[in-house]
C-alpha positions, 0 to 999 in steps of 0.5 A: 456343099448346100448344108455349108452354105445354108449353115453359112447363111444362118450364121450370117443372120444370126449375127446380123440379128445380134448386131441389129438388137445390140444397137437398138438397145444402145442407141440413146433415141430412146432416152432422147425422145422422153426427155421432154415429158416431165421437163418441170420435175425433172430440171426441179429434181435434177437440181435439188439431186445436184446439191445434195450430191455436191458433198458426197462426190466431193466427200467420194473423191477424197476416199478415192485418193484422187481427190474432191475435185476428181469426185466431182468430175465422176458426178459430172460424167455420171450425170449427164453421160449416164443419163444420155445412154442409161437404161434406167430412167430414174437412175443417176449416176456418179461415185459411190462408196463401193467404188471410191473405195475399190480405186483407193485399194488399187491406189495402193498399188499404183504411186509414183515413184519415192513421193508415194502420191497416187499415179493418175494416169494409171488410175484415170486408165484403169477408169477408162479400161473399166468402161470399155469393158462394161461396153463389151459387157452391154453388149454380149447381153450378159449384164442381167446375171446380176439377178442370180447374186444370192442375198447374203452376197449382197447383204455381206457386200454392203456390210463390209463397204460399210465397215471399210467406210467407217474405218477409213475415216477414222484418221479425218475425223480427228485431223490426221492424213488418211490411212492406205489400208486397213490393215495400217489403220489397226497398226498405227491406232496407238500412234493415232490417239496420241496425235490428234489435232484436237482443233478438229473437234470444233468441225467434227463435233458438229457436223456428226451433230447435225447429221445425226439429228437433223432427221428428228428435227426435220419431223418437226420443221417441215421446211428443212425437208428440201435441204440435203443435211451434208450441205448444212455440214459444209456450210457449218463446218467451213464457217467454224473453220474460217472465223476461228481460224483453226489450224486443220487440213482442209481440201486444198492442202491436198489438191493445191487448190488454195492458188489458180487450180486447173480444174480440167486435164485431159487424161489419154489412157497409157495403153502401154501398161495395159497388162497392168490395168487389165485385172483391175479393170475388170474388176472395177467393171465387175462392181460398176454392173452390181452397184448400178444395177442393185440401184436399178433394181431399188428404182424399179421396186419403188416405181413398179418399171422395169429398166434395161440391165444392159442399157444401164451397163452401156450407160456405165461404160460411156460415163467410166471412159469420159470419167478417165479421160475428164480425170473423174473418179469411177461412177455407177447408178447411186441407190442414194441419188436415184432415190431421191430424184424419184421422191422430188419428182423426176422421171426421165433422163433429163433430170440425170442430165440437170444433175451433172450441168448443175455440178459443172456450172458449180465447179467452173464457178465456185472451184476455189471455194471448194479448197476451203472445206475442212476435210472433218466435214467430208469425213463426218458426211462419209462416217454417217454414209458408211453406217447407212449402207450398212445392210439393215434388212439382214441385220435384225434377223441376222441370229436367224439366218440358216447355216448357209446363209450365215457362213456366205454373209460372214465369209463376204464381210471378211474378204470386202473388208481385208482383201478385195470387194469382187473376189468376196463376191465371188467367194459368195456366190461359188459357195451358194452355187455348190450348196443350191446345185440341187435346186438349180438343176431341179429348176432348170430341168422341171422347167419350173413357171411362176403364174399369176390369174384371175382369181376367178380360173383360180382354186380359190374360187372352186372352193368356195360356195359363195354366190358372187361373180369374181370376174368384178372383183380385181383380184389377181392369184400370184403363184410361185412353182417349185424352188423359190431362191436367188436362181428363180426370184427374177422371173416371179418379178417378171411374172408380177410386173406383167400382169395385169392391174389389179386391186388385190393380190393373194399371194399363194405358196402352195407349190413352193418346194423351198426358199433361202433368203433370196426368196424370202425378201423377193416376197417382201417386195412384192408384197412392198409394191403391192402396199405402196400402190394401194393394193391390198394383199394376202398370203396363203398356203406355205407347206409347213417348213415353209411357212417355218422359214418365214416366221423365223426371218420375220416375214410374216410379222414384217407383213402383218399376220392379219395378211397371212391366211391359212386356207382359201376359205379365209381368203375369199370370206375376207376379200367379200366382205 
């Protein structure tokens, strides 16, 4: 009887301890109380961030088939909800092009009806549903599984977004309505060739011209380098379209912009569909926590923080429900976004916030303006969009990948492009886990530990023979411990964001057993780190296949082979000089 109650109070703790943890990770105090620290930088970032994002939610929205309005809507909720309750504080949020182009695939699926228009209420609840699930998420404190995703996963993830992209624009680009699917897309090409509307070409042409080379151009003007090259392609492609009058699909024609358009509806979720919603939902949820936080983990290696996994998928959930209710497309941490408002300045939530009240001020001000955008103009902008996310770190070295890693990438572009952007992933990562089972086992019952020490309490120093105290040197021994692959990159981040300032790194592989991908890159952005924060840096020690596997992807070319040492004694006389 005493064991039972005793059992029954420590149950009772525990889950008022998790109840206790899981609000103070939630509550938005904390983004609150910073919002005044960088308020300059932050309203000058958040609304640069806003204009360049103006197109690419409008361009997101169309390929979501909800519409540019409904794109915008998801940048608004995005900006300000997610950055109220987010976990990354340089993130902004609002659509992407995983995304946009996941609700279009489950718009095929949803139409009313004869008319074969898109159902918005099944669309803005399946938004909804997604959100309450990523709050479910945020709080079982599970979001940080993120982190055991292997590389050529995401590599592929990002290569087949990229294609699918490029392909479903196609019909835009030369003035025809968009196709459902790719597979219609391969279909109806001959039928496509034959009716182009060759008036589009006038937009088309130049838009594709400038996005292609403005950045030459910006290398030798300096000032064009605070201007968003999509905003040039609206302001040019609409101007061509208005004064030669062509007849081209523009984005009115589609939302019945051109007349008094109601730029906000409430949208209350059908709940009485929800065995409908469910599965897409989740699925939706499931490609917000991998966007978002592979743009969390973008921020954090270019401003050396570390941000809130299940902050940022609370913060994901609150903007994706105000995004289904407001009629906005699904949103998620944008790596274009997030980049750019840390380049201009921005360090706080605020800047997030100032990005989605720009946005709004601009819809509730310039909304019929927006009906008389070409549709070639948003295509041309999400053409170039698409080529970009390709994955360009695994490409070059793509001939150089072991079998594994080759097979999962090529497997993953495959499913992403024909059949669903999370079933590829999972694919991926279920083959990557039966061919590491080994190594996870190993990990987990050696309990390998990463370190990182003083190069004075180092075996650095207790071989060599120079006279010279270490102590002064600030000099840091960064060591990784048996198998380094995508089961254990995340704790040497942890190992090497907490340490201590330093001024040199050694990077020492002597006790590394093996190394996929996953592994190979973790080192790059460290050592990536290490260079943008004017940290000099070597690596030493790797046993010899390791050391093979790092020629072979271009590791030790990407960080110069005056870095890499072959023994300690290089090291030390290098560092004393």
């Amino acid at each position: 009887m005493k064991n039972s109650k005793n059992f029954n109070i420590n149950l009772i703790k525990i889950i008022f301890n998790f109840i206790k943890t899981s609000l103070h990770e939630i509550n938005p105090w904390h983004n609150i109380k910073m919002l005044h620290t960088n308020i300059r930088s932050d309203l000058l970032s958040g609304f640069t961030v806003a204009i360049i994002a103006l197109p690419l939610a409008l361009a997101f929205g169309e390929i979501s088939r909800l519409g540019p309005i409904a794109g915008l809507w998801g940048a608004i909720a995005g900006g300000i909800i997610g950055g109220l309750f987010g976990g990354c504080m340089f993130g902004v949020s609002g659509p992407t092009a995983p995304k946009a182009t996941q609700i279009a695939t489950f718009m095929s699926f949803f139409v009313i009806g004869t008319t074969n228009e898109p159902d918005l209420i099944a669309a803005f609840s399946i938004i909804f549903l997604s959100g309450v699930i990523l709050v479910g998420i945020s709080l079982l404190k599970i979001s940080r599984l993120i982190h055991f995703i292997p590389y050529p996963v995401i590599g592929g993830f990002m290569c087949g977004i990229g294609v699918i992209v490029v392909l479903t624009q196609i019909n835009s680009l030369i003035g025809l309505e968009t196709e459902k699917n790719i597979e219609n897309i391969f279909q109806n090409f001959r039928s496509t060739i034959q009716n182009i509307n060759k008036e589009t070409f006038y937009v088309t042409i130049p838009s594709l011209l400038i996005l292609i080379l403005f950045k030459p151009i910006e290398k030798k003007f300096k000032s064009l380098r605070n201007i968003p090259p999509p905003l040039i392609v609206l302001i040019v492609g609409t101007s061509i379209a208005y004064f030669m009058n062509l007849n081209i699909p523009f984005i009115g024609d589609k939302m019945g912009l051109g007349g008094a358009y109601n730029i906000f509806s409430l949208y209350l979720p059908d709940l009485a569909r929800l065995t409908d919603f469910i599965k897409p939902a989740f699925a939706l949820a499931g490609l917000a926590i991998l966007d978002s936080l592979l743009s969390c983990k973008v921020a954090d290696n270019m401003t050396g923080s570390h941000h809130s996994s299940d902050r940022e998928t609370f913060g994901q959930g609150m903007a994706n429900m105000a995004a289904g209710l407001l009629g906005g497309v699904t949103t998620a941490t944008a790596t274009m976004r997030t980049v750019a408002n840390i380049k201009f300045g921005g360090k706080t939530p605020l800047a997030s916030i100032i990005h989605g009240l720009t946005l709004l001020a601009i819809l509730l001000g310039l909304g019929p303006l927006v009906a008389i955008i070409p549709n070639a103009c948003l295509a041309a902008i999400l053409l170039k969009v698409g080529v970009d996310i390709l994955d360009y770190r695994i490409i070059p070295i793509i001939r150089k990948l072991p079998p594994t890693d080759l097979l999962v990438f090529f497997i993953v572009v495959f499913v992403t492009i024909y059949e669903d952007l999370m079933v590829a992933v999972a694919i991926g990562v279920i083959l990557y886990f039966i061919r590491f089972i080994k190594e996870i086992r190993l990990t987990f019952i050696s309990k390998y530990q990463h370190q990182i020490f003083p190069l004075s309490t180092s075996d650095f120093y207790k071989e060599s023979h120079h006279q010279i105290d270490f102590d002064k040197l600030s000099v840091s021994v960064l060591q990784p411990h048996g198998p380094l692959f995508f089961g254990s990159t995340e704790s040497l981040l942890n190992v090497y964001i907490s340490a201590t300032k330093h001024k040199t790194l050694i990077l020492d592989l002597k006790h590394v057993t093996m190394i996929d991908l996953s592994g190979v890159f973790v080192l790059e952005d460290i050592l990536n780190f290490a260079k943008e924060n004017d940290i000099n840096y070597f690596v030493s020690n790797a046993k010899s296949h390791i050391k093979e596997i790092l020629e072979d992807l271009n590791f030790i070319e990407k960080i110069g082979e005056n870095h890499y040492m072959n023994s300690n004694h290089e090291i030390i006389s290098v560092i004393i000089k």
